[in-house]
N, C-alpha and C positions, 0 to 999 in steps of 0.2 A: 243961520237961523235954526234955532232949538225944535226939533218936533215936540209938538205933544202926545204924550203915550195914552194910549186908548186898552180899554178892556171890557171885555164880553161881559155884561151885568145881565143875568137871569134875577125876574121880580115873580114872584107869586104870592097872590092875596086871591081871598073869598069873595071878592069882587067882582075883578078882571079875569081871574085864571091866570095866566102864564105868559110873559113877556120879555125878548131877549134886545139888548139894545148895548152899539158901544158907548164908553161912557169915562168924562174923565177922572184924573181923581175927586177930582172938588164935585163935579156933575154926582159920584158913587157915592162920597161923603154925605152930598145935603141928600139925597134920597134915601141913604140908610138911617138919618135923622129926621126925613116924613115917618120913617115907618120903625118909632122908636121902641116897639113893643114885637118886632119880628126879629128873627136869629139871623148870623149871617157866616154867612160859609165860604174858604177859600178855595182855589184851585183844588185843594188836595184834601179837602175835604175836610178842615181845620175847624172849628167853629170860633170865629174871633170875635173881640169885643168892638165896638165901634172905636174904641181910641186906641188898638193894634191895628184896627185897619190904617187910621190915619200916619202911623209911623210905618208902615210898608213901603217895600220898596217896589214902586207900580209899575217897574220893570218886570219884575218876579213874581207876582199877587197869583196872576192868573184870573181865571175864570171866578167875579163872584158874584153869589148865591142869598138871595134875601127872601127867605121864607116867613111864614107866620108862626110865632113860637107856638109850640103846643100845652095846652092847657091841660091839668089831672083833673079829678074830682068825682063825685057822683053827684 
């Protein structure tokens, strides 16, 4: 029987604050698709798109990072 791979998903929003949870790929996936307007970050500090994540190989990803994008302006 195949394990399923798991990975450390750190989420921060203006909301909640900060929250670490493991999580699989599909679990990482539809959450980085809740939060379609925040950055997301790889183990190594990469910043990728949502459809690099999904061809990753979730043995190797590492640790990811879904922050809230930052916004310019005055």
């Amino acid at each position: 029987m195949e394990s399923i791979v798991r990975t450390l998903v750190q989420i921060a929003d203006r909301q909640h604050g900060h929250s670490s949870t493991m999580m699989t790929k599909a679990e990482t996936l539809e959450t980085v698709e809740e939060n379609d307007d925040a950055w997301v970050f790889t183990g190594n500090g990469q910043m990728v798109q949502p459809a690099e994540l999904a061809e990753a190989d979730w043995n190797t990803v590492g640790t990811v990072r879904i922050v809230p994008g930052l916004v310019g302006g005055l």
